[in-house]
C-alpha positions in Angstrom: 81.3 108.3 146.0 83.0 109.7 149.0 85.5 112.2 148.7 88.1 110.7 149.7 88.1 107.8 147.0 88.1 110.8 144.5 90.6 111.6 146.4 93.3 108.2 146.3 91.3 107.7 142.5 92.5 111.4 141.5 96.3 110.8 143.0 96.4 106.9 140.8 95.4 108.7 137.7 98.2 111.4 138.1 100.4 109.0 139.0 99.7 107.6 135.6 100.0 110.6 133.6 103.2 111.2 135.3 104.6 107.6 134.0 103.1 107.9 130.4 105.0 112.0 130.3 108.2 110.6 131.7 108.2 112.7 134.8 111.7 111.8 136.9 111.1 109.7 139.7 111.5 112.3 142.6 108.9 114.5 141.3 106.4 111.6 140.5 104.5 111.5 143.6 104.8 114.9 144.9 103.5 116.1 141.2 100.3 113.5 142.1 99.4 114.7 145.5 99.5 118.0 144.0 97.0 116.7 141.6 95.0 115.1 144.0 94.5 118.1 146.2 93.8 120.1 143.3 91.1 117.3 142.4 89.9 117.7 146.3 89.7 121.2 145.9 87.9 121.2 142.9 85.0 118.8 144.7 84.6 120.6 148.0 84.0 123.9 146.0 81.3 121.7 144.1 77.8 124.0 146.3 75.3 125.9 144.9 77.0 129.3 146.2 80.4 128.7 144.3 80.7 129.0 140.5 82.5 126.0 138.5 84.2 128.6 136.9 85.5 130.5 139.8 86.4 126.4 142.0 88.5 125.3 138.9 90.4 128.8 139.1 90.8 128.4 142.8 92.0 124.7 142.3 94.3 125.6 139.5 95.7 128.6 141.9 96.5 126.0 144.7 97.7 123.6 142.1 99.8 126.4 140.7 100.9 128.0 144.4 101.6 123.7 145.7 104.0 123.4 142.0 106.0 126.4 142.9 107.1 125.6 146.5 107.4 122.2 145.6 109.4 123.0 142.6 112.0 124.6 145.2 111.5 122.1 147.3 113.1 119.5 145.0 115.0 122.6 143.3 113.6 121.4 140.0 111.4 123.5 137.7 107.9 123.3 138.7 106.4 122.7 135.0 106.4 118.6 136.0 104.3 119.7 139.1 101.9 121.8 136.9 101.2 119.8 134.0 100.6 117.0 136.2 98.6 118.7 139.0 96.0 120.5 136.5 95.2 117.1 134.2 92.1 116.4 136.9 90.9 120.0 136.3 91.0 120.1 132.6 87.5 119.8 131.3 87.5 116.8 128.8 83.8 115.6 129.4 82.4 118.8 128.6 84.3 119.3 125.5 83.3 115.7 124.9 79.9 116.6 125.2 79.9 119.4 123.3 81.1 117.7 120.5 78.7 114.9 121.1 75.6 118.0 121.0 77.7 119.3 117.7 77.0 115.6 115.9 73.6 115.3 117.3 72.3 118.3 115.7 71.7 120.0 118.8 73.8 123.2 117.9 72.6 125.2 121.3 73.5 122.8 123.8 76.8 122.4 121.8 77.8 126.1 122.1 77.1 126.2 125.8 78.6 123.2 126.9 81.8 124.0 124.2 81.7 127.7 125.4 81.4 126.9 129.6 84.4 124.6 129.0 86.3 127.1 127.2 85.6 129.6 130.5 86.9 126.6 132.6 89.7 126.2 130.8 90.7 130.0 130.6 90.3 130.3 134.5 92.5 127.3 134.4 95.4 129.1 132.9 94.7 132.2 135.0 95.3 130.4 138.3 97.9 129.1 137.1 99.4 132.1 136.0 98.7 134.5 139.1 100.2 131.3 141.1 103.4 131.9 139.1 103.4 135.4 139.2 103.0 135.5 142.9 105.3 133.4 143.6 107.9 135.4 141.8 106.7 138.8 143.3 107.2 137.4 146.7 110.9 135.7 145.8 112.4 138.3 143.8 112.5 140.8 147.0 113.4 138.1 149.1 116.2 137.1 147.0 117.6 140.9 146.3 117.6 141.2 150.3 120.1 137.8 150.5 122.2 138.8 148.2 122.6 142.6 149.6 122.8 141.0 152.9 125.9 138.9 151.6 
C-alpha cells in the first residue's frame, strides 16, 4: 500500500480515537495529523539500517515535540495531542501475537515477540518524555528572559 494511504488511513483512525476519548473540537484534527505524521514517520524509518525500536522512539519524539507546540498553539495542554498522536505507534499486534504464541504452546516465540513489544513500548514513553522535557528546557529560559525583560 502506498504511503500515503497509510498516511489519510492513519489520520481517519485518530480521528476516531479522538471522538470515542471526547477530545474538544479544536484539538480534534490537529491531535490527528499529529498522529498521522507520527504513523508516516514510523513507515519511512521502516529499512533494514534503522531499528524498530529506535523509528518508534523517533516517531514518538516528533509526536511528542508536534503535541507540545501545538499544545501552545491552541494554548491547551498538549496531553489530547499525545494520547492521540502515539495510538498508531503503540504496538497492539505484537502483544497480540505474543499472546497468540503464549496459547499455542509456543513459549519462545511468545517471549520474544511479548519482550520486542515491551522495548517498543518503553522507547515510546522515552520519546515522549525527552519531547516534554525539551520543550520545557527550551521555554523555561525563554520565559525568565520575558518576564525580566518586563
Amino acid at each position: 500500500m502506498p504511503i500515503y494511504v497509510h498516511t489519510v488511513l492513519a489520520f481517519i483512525s485518530c480521528l476516531g480515537f479522538g471522538i470515542l476519548f471526547n477530545v474538544q473540537k479544536r484539538t480534534l484534527l490537529l491531535a490527528a495529523v499529529n498522529g498521522a505524521i507520527g504513523w508516516t514517520i514510523l513507515l519511512s524509518l521502516d529499512i533494514p539500517q534503522v531499528s524498530y525500536i529506535f523509528a518508534n522512539l523517533f516517531a514518538a519524539l516528533v509526536v511528542g515535540l508536534l503535541a507540545e507546540l501545538f499544545a501552545i498553539i491552541q494554548k491547551t495542554p498538549a496531553t489530547a495531542f499525545i494520547v492521540i498522536g502515539v495510538i498508531p505507534l503503540v504496538p497492539g499486534f505484537r502483544m497480540y501475537r505474543s499472546m497468540l504464541f503464549f496459547v499455542r504452546g509456543d513459549l519462545d516465540k511468545g517471549i520474544a515477540e511479548g519482550v520486542h513489544s515491551c522495548f517498543m513500548a518503553v522507547a515510546i514513553a522515552v520519546g515522549i518524555i525527552l519531547a516534554t522535557s525539551i520543550v520545557r528546557m527550551i521555554r523555561h529560559p525563554i520565559k525568565e528572559y520575558i518576564r525580566r525583560k518586563r
